[in-house]
RODO-2510 file (C-alpha; in nm, 4 decimals, decimal comma):
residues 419
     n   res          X          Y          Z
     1     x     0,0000     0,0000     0,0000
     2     x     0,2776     0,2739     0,0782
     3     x     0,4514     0,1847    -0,2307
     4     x     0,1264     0,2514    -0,4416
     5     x     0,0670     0,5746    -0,2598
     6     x     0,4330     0,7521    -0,3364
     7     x     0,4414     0,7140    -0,6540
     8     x     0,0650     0,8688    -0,6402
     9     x     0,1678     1,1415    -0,4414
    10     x     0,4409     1,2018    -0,6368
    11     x     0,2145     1,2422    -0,9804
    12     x    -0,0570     1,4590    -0,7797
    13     x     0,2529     1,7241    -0,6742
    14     x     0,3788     1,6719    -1,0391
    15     x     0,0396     1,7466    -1,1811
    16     x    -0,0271     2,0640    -0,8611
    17     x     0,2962     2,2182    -1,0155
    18     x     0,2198     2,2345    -1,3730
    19     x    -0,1438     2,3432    -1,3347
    20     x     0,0523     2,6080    -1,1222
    21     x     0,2676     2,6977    -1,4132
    22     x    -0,0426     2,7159    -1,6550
    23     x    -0,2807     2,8761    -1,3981
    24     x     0,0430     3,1458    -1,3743
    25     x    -0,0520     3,4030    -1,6818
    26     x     0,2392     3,6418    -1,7706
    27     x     0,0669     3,8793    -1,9532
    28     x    -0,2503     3,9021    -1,7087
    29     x     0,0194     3,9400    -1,4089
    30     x     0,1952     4,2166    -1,6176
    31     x    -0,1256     4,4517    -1,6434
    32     x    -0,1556     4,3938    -1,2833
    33     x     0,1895     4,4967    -1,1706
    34     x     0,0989     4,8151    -1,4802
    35     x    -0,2247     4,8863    -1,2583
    36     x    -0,0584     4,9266    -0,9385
    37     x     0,0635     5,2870    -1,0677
    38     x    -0,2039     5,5615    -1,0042
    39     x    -0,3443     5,7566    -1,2996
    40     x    -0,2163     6,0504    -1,1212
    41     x     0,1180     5,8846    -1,1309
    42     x     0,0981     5,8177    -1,4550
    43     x     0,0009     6,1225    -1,5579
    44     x     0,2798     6,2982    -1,4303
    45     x     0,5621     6,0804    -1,5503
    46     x     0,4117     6,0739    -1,9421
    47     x     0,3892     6,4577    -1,9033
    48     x     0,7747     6,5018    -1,8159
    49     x     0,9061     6,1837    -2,0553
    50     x     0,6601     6,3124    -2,3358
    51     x     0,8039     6,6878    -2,2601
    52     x     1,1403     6,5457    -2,3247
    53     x     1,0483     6,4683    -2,6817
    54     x     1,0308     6,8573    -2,7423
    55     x     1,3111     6,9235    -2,5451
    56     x     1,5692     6,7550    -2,8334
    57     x     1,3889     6,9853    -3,0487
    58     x     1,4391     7,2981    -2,8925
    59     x     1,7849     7,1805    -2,7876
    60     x     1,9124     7,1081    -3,1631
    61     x     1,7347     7,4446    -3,3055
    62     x     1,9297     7,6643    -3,0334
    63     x     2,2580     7,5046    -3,0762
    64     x     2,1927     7,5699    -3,4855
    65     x     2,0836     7,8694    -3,3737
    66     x     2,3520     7,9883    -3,1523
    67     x     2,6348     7,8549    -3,4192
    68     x     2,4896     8,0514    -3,6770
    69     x     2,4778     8,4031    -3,5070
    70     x     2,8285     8,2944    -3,3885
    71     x     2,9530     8,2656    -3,7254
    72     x     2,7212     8,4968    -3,9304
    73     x     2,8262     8,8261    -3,6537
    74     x     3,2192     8,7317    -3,7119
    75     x     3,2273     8,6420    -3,3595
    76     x     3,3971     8,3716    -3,4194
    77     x     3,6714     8,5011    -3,6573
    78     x     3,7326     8,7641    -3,3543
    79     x     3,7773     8,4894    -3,1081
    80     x     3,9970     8,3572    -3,3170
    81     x     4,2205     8,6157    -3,4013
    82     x     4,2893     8,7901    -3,0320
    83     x     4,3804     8,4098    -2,9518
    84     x     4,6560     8,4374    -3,1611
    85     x     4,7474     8,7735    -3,0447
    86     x     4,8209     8,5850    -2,7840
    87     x     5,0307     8,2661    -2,8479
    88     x     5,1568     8,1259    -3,1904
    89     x     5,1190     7,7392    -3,1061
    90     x     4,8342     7,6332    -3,2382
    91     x     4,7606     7,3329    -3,0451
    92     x     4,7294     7,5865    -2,7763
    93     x     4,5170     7,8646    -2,9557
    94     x     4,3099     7,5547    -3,0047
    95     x     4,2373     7,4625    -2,6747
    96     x     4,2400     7,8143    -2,5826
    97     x     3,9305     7,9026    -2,8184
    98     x     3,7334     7,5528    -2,7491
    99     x     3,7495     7,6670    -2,3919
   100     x     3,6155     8,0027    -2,4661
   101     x     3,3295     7,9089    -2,6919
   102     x     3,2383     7,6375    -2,4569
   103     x     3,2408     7,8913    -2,1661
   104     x     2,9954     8,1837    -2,3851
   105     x     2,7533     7,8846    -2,5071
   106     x     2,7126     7,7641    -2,1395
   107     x     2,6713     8,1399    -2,0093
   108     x     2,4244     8,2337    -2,3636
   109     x     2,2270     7,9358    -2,2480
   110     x     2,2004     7,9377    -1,9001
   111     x     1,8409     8,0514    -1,9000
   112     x     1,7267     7,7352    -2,0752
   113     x     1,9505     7,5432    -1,8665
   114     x     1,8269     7,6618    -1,5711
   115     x     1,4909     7,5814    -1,7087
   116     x     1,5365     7,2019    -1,7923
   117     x     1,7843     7,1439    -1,5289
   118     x     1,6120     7,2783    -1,2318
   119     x     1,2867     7,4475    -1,2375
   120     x     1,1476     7,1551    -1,4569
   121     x     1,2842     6,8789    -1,2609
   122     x     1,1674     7,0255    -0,9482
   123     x     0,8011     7,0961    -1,1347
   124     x     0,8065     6,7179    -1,1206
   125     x     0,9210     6,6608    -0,8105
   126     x     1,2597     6,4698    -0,9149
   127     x     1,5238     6,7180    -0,7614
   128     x     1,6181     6,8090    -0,4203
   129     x     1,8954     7,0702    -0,5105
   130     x     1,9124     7,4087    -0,4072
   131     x     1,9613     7,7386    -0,6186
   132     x     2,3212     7,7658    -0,4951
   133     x     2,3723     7,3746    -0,5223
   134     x     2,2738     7,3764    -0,9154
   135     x     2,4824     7,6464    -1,0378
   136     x     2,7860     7,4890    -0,8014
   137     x     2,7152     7,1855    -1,0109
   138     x     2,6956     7,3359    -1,3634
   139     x     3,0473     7,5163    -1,2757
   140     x     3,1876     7,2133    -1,2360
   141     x     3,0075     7,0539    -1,5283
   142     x     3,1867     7,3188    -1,7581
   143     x     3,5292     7,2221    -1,6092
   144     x     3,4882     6,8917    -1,6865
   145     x     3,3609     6,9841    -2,0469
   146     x     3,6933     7,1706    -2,1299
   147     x     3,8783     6,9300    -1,9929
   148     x     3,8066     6,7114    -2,2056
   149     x     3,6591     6,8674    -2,5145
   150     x     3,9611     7,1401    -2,5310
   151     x     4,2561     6,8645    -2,6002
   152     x     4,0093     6,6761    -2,8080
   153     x     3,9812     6,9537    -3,0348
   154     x     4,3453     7,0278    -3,0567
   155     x     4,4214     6,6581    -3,1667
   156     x     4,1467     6,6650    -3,4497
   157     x     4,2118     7,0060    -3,5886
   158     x     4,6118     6,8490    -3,5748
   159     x     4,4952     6,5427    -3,7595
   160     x     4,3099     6,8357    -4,0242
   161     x     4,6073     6,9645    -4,0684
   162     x     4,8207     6,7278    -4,0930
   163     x     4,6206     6,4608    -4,3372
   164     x     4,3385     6,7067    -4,5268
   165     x     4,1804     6,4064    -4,7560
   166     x     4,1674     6,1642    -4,4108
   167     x     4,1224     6,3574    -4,1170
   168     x     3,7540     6,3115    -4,0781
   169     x     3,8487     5,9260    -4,0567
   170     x     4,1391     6,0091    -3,7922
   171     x     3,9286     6,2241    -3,5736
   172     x     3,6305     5,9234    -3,5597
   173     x     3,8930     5,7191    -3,4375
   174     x     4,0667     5,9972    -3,1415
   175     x     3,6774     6,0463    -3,0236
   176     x     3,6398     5,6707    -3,0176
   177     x     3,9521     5,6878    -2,7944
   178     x     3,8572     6,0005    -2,5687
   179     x     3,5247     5,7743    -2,5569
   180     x     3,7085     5,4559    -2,3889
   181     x     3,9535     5,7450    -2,1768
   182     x     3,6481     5,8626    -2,0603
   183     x     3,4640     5,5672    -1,9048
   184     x     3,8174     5,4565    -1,7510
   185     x     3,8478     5,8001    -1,6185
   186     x     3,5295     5,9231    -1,4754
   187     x     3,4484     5,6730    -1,2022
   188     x     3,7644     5,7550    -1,0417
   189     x     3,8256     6,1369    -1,0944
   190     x     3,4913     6,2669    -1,2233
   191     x     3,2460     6,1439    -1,0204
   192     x     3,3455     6,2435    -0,6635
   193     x     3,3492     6,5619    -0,7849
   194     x     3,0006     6,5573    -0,7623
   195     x     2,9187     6,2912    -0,4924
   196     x     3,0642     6,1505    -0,2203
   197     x     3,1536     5,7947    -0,2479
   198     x     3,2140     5,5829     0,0514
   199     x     3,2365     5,2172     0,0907
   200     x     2,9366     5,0086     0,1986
   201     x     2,9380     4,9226     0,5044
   202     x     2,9493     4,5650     0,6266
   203     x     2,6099     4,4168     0,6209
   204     x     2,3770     4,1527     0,4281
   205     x     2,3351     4,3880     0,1274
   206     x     2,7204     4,4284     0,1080
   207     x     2,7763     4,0628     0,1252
   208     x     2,5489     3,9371    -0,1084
   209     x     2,6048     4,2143    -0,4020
   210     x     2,9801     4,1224    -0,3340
   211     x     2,8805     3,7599    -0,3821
   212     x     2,6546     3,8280    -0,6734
   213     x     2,9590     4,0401    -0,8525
   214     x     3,2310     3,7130    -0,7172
   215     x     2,9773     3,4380    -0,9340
   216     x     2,9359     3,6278    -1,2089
   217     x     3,2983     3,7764    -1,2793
   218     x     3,3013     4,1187    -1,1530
   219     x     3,6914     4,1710    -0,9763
   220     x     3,5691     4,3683    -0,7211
   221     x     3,6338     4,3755    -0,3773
   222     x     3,4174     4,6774    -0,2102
   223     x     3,0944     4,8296    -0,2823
   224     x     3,0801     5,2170    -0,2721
   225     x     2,7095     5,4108    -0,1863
   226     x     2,7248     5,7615    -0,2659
   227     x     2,4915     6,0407    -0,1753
   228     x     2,2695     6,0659    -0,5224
   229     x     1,9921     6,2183    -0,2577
   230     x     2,1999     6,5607    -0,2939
   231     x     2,0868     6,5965    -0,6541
   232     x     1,7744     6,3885    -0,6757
   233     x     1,5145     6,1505    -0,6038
   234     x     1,6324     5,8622    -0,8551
   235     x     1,7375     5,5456    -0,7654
   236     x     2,0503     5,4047    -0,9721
   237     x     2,4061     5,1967    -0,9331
   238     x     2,6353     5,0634    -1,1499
   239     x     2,9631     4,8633    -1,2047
   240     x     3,1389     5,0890    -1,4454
   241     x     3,5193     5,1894    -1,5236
   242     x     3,7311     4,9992    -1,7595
   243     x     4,1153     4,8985    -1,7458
   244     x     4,1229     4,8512    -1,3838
   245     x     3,9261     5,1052    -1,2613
   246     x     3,5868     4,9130    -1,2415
   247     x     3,3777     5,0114    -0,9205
   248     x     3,0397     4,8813    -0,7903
   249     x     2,8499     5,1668    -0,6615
   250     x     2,5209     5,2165    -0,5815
   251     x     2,3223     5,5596    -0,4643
   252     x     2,1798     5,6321    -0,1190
   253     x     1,8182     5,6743    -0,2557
   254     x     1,8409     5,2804    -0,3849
   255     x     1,9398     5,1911    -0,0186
   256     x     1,6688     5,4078     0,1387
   257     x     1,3591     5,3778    -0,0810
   258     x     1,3894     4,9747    -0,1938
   259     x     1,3800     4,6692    -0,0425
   260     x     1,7033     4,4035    -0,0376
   261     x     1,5511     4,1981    -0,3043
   262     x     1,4916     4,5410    -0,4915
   263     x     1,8407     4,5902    -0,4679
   264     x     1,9870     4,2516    -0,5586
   265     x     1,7492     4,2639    -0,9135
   266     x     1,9324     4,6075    -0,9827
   267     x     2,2490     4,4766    -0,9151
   268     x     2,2307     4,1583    -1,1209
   269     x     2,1164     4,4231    -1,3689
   270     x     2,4291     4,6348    -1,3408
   271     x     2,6746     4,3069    -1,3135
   272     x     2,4960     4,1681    -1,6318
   273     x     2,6125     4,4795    -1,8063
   274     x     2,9732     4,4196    -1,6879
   275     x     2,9922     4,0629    -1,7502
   276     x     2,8533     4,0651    -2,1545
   277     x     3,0816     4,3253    -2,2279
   278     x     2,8554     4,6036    -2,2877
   279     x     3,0751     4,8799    -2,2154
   280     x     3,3534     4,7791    -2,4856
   281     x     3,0348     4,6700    -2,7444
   282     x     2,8856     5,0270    -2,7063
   283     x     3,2454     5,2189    -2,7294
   284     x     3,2757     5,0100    -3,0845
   285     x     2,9487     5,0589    -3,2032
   286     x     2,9733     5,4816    -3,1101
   287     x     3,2922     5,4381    -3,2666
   288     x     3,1526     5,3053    -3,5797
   289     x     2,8857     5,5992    -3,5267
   290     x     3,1433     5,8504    -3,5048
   291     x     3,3135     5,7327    -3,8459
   292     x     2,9476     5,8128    -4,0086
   293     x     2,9451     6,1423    -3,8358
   294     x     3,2733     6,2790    -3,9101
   295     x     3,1585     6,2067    -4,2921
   296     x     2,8346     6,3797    -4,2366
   297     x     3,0766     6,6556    -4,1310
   298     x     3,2758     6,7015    -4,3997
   299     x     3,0067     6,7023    -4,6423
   300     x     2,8487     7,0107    -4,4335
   301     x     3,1692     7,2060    -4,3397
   302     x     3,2530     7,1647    -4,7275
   303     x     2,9296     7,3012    -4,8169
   304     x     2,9289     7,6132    -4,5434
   305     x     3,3012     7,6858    -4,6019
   306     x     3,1910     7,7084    -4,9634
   307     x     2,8836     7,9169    -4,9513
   308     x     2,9610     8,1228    -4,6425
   309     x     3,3431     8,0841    -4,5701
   310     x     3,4255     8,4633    -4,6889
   311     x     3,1367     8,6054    -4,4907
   312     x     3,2786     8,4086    -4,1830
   313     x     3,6322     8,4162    -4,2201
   314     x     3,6847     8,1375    -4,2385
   315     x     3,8793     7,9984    -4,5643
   316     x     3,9459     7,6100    -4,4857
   317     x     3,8765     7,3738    -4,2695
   318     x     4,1970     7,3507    -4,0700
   319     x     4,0939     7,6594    -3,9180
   320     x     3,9887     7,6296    -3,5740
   321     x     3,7174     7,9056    -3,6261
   322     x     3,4879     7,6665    -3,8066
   323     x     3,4583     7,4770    -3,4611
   324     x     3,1034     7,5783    -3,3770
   325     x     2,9846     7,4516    -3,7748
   326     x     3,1468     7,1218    -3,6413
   327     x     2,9640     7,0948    -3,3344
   328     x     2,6350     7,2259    -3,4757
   329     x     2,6611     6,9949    -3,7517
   330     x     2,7618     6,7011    -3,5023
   331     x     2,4225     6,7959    -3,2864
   332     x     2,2638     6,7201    -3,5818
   333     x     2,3605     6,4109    -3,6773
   334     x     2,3257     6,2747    -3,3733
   335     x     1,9756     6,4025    -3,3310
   336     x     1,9050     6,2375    -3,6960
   337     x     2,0064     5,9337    -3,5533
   338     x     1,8268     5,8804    -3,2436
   339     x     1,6705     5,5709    -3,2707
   340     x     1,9460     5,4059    -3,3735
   341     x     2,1360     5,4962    -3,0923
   342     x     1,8822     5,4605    -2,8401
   343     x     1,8284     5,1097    -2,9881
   344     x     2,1540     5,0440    -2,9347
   345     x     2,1738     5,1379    -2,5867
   346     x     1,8419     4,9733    -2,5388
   347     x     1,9233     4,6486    -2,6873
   348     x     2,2375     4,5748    -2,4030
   349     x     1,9762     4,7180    -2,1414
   350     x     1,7517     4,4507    -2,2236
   351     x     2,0291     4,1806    -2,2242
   352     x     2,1296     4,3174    -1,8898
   353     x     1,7519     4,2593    -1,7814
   354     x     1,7696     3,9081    -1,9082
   355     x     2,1206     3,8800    -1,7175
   356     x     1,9645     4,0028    -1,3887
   357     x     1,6485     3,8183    -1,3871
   358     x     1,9197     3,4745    -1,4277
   359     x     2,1665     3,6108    -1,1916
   360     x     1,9498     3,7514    -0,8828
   361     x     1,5823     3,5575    -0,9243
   362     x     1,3811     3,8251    -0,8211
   363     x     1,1216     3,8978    -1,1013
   364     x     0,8462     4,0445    -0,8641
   365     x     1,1134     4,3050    -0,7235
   366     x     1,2727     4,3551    -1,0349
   367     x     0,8949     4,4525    -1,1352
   368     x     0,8710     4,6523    -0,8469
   369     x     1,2203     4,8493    -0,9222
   370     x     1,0278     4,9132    -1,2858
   371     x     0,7576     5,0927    -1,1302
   372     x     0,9906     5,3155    -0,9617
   373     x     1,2029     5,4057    -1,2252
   374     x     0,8711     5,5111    -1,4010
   375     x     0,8472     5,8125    -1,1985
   376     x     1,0243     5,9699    -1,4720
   377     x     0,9653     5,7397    -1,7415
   378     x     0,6921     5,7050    -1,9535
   379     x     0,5750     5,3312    -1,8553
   380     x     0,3844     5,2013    -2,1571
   381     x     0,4349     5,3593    -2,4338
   382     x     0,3430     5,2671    -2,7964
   383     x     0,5728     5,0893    -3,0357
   384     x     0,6989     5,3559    -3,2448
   385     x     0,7489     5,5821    -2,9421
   386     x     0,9634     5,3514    -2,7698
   387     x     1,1779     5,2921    -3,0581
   388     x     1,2484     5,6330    -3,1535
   389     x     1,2752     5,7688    -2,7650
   390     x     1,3626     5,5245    -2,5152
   391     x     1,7861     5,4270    -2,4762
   392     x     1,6087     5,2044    -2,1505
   393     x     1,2785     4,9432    -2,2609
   394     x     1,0154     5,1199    -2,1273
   395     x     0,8320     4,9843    -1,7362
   396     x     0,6057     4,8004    -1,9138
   397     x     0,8475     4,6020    -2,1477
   398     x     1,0690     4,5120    -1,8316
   399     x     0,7757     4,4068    -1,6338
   400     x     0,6878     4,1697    -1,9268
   401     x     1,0245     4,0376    -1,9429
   402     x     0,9947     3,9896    -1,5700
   403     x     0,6788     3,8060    -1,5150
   404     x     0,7552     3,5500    -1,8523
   405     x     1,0784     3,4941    -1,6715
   406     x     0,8488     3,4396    -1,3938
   407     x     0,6059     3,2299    -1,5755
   408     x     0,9407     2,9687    -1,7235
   409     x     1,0529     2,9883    -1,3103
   410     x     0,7349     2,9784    -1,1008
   411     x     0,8741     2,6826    -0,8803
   412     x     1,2029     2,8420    -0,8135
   413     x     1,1155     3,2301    -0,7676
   414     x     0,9701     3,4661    -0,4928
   415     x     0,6598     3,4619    -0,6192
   416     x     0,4272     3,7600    -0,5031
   417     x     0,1681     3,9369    -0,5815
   418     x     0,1090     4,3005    -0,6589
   419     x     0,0112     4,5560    -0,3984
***
């Protein structure tokens, strides 16, 4: 009798846990995670995403704008010439003049700066900066730029000189290298410039985001938290650097405002990314991009320089007065190509989703975190719409990819329901 009734028993669990899996509907469990945001909520998070849609508009027609005056008024022909009053090396009156038209753009536009940046974020309730704190932040925003945008410009306009029929090919690949400098760089010497980083201290959540980043790959050793809750109310981490300088960090408001299973889905997010390689894949694919762009700018500085150079000044291309036609005409290449390269960025976002759901089996919290980062993000947008303006799948694609992962793991996750 007791060995007819195992293997019974056995077939009656069997046959509990697949009419489990069936009875468990991916799609019906997505609309009710989708449901658990108020219309209110929702409301307010299409108006600021949708808003940003104009915002690249009005961006790209004032830095057209801007150029043209620049060039049209001679300004730029001035700025060029007192340089050289000044010094003779040219690598230097290169730097010299990127720094200064860097420095009257950001003070021409601080009004709609000061706009976007900080009476429209805190409109929407996303920013907890001061006045005082904002402009300290956009000072040292503009250092950074000339930093690195001033000997960037001096080894392009070099390369101009130096090979006239290739240089647009040679300056693709020196931005493709500032790119990679860049990522290796900022982690360690940008970003406590604007936050304070301190390691995690010990606890569960250290220990098991250490142990996540050990399984999968990640070399580090220490997890940093830094105080995002100066700027803003978003939650966000990341294992980023390159050559040695890769760093787990996460910000105070992910600590403060999720739960630990919250935080282990965003972190097998964030390893995922560091694991498939997504930082080198992106820095060759926006190197490929920049190949395409430097073409596009040929073609238009060869047009302008022939239509307009006498007006400006401005007789070739070498000439480091026809920087804001480069940058104009850069602003508007990249603006052409949007969807492409927010489907680029979106495509490893989505592998990193796939990554994290495998890595930290948590698709109800991983739903959760979704919902949250839809404070500022439009969460279910049409089609088209997320093609063309999401670099991140939108809160309702993520929460799909969460509950099928669900649906394929129902015996092995944390299974929950909305609330």
């Amino acid at each position: 009798m007791i060995r007819l009734c195992k293997p019974l028993f056995l077939l009656t669990l069997l046959f509990g846990l697949c009419s489990a899996a069936h009875a468990f509907d991916a799609e019906q469990a997505t609309q009710a995670w989708l449901a658990t945001q108020s219309a209110a909520d929702r409301l307010r998070s299409d108006a600021y995403f949708e808003g940003g849609y104009w915002l690249l508009l009005v961006d790209l027609v004032w830095t057209l704008a801007f150029a043209g005056l620049f060039m049209g008024l001679g300004l730029s022909a001035r700025l060029r010439d007192r340089i050289a009053r000044f010094t003779r090396r040219r690598w230097l009156a290169d730097m010299l003049y990127i720094a200064a038209y860097v420095i009257v753009l950001t003070v021409i536009s601080l009004p709609l700066n000061l706009w976007e940046g900080y009476f429209r974020e805190h409109a929407y309730g996303l920013s907890n900066e001061s006045l005082g704190q904002w402009f300290s932040e956009a000072g040292k925003s503009l250092v950074v730029a000339i930093v690195f945008m001033a000997p960037l410009a001096a080894l392009i306009w070099a390369a101009v000189r130096r090979s006239p029929r290739n240089w647009w090919l040679w300056g693709s690949a020196i931005s493709t290298v500032f790119l990679a400098i860049s990522i290796a760089v900022v982690p360690v010497f940008v970003a406590p410039l604007f936050n304070d980083y301190k390691p995690l201290p010990d606890g569960p959540i250290r220990s098991q985001i250490l142990s996540m980043a050990r399984a999968n790959g990640v070399p580090a050793t220490e997890v940093y938290e830094f105080d995002a809750s100066r700027q803003s109310t978003r939650i966000s981490a990341n294992v980023s650097g390159l050559f040695g300088t890769e760093r787990v960090s996460l910000n105070d408001n992910l600590l403060k405002r999720t739960t630990p299973e919250e935080i282990r889905a965003v972190m097998g997010h964030e390893i995922g990314h560091y694991t498939l390689n997504h930082g080198i894949k992106l820095i060759v694919g926006f190197g490929l991009i920049s190949v395409a762009a430097f073409a596009f700018i040929r073609r238009a500085l060869q047009w302008a320089l022939a239509r307009y150079g006498a007006r400006w000044r401005v007789q070739d291309i070498g000439d480091i007065a026809v920087a804001p036609v480069v940058m104009a005409a850069f602003t508007l290449f990249m603006t052409a190509i949007t969807p492409l390269t927010n489907t680029m960025v979106r495509s490893v976002e989505q592998e990193a989703d796939y990554y994290g759901l495998n890595a930290a089996r948590e698709p109800d919290a991983f739903a959760r975190v979704a919902l949250r980062l839809s404070e500022y993000r439009k969460i279910n947008p049409g089609p088209v719409e997320e093609f063309i303006f999401f670099d991140h799948p939108s809160g309702a694609t993520r929460i799909r990819t969460a509950m099928r992962w669900k649906a394929e793991h129902l015996d092995e996750s944390n299974a929950q329901t909305p609330k």
